[in-house]
C-alpha positions as CSV (number, residue, x, y, z in Angstrom):
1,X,-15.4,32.7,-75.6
2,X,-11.7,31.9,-75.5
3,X,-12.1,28.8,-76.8
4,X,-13.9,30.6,-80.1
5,X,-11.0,33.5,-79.8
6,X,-8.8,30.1,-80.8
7,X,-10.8,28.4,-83.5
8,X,-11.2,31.7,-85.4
9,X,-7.0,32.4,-85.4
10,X,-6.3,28.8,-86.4
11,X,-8.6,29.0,-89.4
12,X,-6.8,32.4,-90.6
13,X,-3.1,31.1,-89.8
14,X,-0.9,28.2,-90.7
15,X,-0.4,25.5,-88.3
16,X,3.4,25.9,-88.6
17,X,5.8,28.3,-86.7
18,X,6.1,31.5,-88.7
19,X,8.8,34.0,-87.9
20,X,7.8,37.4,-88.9
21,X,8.7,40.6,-87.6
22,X,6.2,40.8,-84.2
23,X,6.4,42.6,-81.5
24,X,5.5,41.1,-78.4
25,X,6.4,44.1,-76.1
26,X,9.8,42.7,-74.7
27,X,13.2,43.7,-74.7
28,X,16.5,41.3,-74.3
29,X,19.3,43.7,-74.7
30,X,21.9,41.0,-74.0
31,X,21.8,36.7,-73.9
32,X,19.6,35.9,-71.0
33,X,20.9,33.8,-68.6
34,X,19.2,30.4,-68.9
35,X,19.2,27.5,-65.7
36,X,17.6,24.5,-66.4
37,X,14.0,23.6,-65.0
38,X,14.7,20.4,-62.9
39,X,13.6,17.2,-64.7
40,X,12.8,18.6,-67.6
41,X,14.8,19.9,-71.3
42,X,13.7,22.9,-70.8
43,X,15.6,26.0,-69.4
44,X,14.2,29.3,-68.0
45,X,15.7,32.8,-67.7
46,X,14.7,33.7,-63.9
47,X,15.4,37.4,-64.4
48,X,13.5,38.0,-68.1
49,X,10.6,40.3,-68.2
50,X,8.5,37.8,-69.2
51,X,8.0,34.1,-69.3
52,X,11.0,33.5,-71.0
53,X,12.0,29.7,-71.9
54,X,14.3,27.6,-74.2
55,X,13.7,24.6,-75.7
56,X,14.3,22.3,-78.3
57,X,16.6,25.2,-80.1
58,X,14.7,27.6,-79.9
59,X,13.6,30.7,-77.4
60,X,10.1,30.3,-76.2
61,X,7.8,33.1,-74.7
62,X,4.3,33.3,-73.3
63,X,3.1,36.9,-73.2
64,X,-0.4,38.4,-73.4
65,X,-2.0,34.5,-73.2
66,X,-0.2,33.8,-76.4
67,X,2.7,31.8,-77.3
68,X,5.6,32.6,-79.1
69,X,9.1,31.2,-80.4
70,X,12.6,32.6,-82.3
71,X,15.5,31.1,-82.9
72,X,17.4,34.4,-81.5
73,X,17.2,35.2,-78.2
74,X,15.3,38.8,-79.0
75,X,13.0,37.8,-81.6
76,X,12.2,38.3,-84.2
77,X,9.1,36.4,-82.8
78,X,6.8,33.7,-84.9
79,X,3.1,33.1,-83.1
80,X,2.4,29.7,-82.3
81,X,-0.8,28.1,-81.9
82,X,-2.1,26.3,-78.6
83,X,-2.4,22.8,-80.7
84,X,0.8,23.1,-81.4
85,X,3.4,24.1,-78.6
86,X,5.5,21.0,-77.9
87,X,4.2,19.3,-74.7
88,X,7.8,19.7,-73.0
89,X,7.0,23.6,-73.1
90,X,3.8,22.9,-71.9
91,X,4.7,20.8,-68.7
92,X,6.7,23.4,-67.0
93,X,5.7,23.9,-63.3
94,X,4.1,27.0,-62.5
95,X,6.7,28.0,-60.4
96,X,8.7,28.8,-63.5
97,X,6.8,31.1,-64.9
98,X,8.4,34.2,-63.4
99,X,5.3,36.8,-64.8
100,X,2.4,34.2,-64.6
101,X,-0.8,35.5,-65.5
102,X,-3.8,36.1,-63.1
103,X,-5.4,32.9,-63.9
104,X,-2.4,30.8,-62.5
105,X,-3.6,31.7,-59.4
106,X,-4.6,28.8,-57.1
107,X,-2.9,26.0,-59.3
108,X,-0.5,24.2,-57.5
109,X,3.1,25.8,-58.3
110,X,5.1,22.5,-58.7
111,X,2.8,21.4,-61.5
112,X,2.2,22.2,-65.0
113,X,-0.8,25.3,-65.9
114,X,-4.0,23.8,-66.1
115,X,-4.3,23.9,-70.1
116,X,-6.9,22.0,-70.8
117,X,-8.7,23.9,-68.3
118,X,-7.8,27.1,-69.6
119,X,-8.3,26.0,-73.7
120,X,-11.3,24.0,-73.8
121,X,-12.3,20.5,-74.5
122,X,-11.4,20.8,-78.3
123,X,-8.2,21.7,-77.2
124,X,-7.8,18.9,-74.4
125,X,-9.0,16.0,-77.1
126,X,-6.5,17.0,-79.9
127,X,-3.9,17.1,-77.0
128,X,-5.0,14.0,-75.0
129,X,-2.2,13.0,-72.6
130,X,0.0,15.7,-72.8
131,X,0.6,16.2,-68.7
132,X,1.6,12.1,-69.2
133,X,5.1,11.2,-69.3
134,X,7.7,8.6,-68.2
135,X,9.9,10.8,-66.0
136,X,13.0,8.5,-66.0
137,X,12.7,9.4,-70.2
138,X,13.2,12.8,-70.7
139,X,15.5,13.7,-73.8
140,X,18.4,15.5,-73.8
141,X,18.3,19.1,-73.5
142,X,19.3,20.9,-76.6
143,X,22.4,22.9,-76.3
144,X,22.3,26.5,-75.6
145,X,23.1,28.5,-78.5
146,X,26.1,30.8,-76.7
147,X,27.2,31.9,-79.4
148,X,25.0,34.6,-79.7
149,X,26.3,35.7,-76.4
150,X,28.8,38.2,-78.7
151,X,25.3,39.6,-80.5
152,X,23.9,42.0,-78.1
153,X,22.7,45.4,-78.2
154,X,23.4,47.6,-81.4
155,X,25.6,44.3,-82.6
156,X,22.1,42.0,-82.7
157,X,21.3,41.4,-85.8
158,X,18.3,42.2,-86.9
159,X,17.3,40.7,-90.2
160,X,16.0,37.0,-90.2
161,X,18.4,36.1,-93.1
162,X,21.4,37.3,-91.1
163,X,20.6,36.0,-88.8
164,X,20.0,32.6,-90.3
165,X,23.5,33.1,-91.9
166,X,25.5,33.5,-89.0
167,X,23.3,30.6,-87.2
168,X,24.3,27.9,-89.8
169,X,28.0,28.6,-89.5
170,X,27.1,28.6,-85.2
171,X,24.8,26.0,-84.3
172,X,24.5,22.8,-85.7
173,X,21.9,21.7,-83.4
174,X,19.0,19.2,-85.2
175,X,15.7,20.0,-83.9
176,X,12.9,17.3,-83.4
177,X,9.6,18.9,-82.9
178,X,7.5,19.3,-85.8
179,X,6.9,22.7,-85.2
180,X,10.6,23.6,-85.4
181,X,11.2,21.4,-88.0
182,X,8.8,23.1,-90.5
183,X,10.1,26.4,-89.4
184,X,13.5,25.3,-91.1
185,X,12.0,24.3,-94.5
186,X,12.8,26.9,-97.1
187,X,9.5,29.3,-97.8
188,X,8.3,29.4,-101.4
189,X,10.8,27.2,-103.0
190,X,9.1,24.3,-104.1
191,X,6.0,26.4,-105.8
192,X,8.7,28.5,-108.1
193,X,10.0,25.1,-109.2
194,X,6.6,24.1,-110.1
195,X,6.0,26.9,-111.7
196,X,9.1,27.2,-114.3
197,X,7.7,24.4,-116.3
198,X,4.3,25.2,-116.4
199,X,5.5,28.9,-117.4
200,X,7.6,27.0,-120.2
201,X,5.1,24.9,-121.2
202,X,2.3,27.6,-122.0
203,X,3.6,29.6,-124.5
204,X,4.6,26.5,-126.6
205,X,0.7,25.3,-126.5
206,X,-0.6,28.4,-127.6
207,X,1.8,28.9,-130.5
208,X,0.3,25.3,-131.5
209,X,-2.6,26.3,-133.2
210,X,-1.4,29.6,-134.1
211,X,0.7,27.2,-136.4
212,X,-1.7,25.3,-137.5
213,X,-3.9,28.4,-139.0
214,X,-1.1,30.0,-140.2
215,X,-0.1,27.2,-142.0
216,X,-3.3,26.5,-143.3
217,X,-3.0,29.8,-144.9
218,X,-0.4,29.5,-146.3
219,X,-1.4,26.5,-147.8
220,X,-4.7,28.1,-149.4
221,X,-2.9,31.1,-150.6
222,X,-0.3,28.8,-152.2
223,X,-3.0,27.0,-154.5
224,X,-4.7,30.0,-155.2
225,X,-2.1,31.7,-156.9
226,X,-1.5,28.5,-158.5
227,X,-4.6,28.4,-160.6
228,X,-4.0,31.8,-161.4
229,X,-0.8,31.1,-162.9
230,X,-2.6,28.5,-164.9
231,X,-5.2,30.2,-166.1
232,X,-3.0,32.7,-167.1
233,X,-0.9,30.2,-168.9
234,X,-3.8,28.0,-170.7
235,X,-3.7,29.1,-174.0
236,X,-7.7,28.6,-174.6
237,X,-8.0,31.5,-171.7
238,X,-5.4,33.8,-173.7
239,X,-7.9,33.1,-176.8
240,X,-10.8,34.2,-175.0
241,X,-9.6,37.4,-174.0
242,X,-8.3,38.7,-177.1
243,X,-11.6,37.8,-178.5
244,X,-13.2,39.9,-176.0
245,X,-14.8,36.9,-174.2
């Protein structure tokens, strides 16, 4: 049944992190206080009311069974989906997870969840290997983004291009998950390019054959009042009328 929940929400959203305004029932009133999780480039805010992680620059929370990521430390939050959660995020012990649910019960704490387990065997094919790793290669942690230590409270800004704006002049951090990545690109950009030609391009094939007719009719009006001036001007014609022909 979970494993349906999944398919159905994959095929109605995009694969891609999407921050919109959610709400995923949490409140961070200030910058959490993040310690790293040994071994890994992942930190963890022990005190958060939820499972509250960041990674790869950007705030990651599991809530409710779902996943969830914002590049400010109180949202606003973007669902992800399971397929697409970096692995790093996934291999955090147990241990860390300071509100686990129910079902972490009885997995051993200094390990990562049981995914796969939990998922489904779709899920554990598409991410085959992902509790594998060479320990001794772990990247670099991102750096924390303290900056928005000074945002807190009624000074957090709340709109996403704001926030982007005071972000790009903050944190010059590069991310390399794909996930993050295409959470960066620019939304809608490229289709309004495409679109300004085509929008150009329309009128100018329509008014094409208007042409054409119109100048068609022009040229048939054009020799028809032609003739008449020749009729008019033969003098056989003028004959013919005075004679009552």
């Amino acid at each position: 049944m979970r494993f349906l929940i999944i398919a159905s929400s994959l095929l109605l959203a995009p694969v891609a992190l999407a921050e919109t305004q959610i709400s995923i029932g949490i409140n961070m009133p200030t910058y959490p206080e993040l310690v790293p999780v040994p071994g890994t480039p992942v930190y963890y805010d022990p005190g958060a009311p939820a499972n509250y992680f960041f990674y790869d620059g950007r705030y990651w929370v599991y809530q409710d069974d779902d996943w969830y990521a914002s590049s400010w430390y109180d949202g606003p939050w973007g669902y992800v989906s399971p397929y697409d959660v970096p692995v790093f995020v996934l291999r955090v012990p147990v241990r860390y997870y300071r509100h686990a649910p129910t079902y972490f019960r009885g997995w051993r704490e200094d390990a990562p969840p049981q995914w796969g387990e939990h998922w489904g065997q779709q899920w554990k094919q598409r991410r085959g290997g992902w509790d594998h790793w060479d320990r001794n290669a772990v990247p670099r942690a991102a750096p924390l983004p303290t900056y928005q230590r000074a945002y807190s409270n009624n000074h957090y800004p709340r709109a996403p291009e704001q926030q982007r704006t005071i972000q790009s002049q903050n944190y010059h951090y590069q991310p390399r998950e794909r996930v993050v990545l295409q959470s960066k690109r620019p939304e809608r950009q490229q289709p309004e390019q495409r679109q300004q030609p085509e929008q150009r391009q329309q009128p100018e094939q329509r008014q094409q054959p208007e042409q054409r007719t119109r100048d068609k009719s022009d040229h048939w009006d054009e020799r028809k009042n032609a003739d008449e001036r020749k009729n008019r001007d033969d003098p056989k014609n003028t004959d013919d009328r005075k004679n009552g022909k």
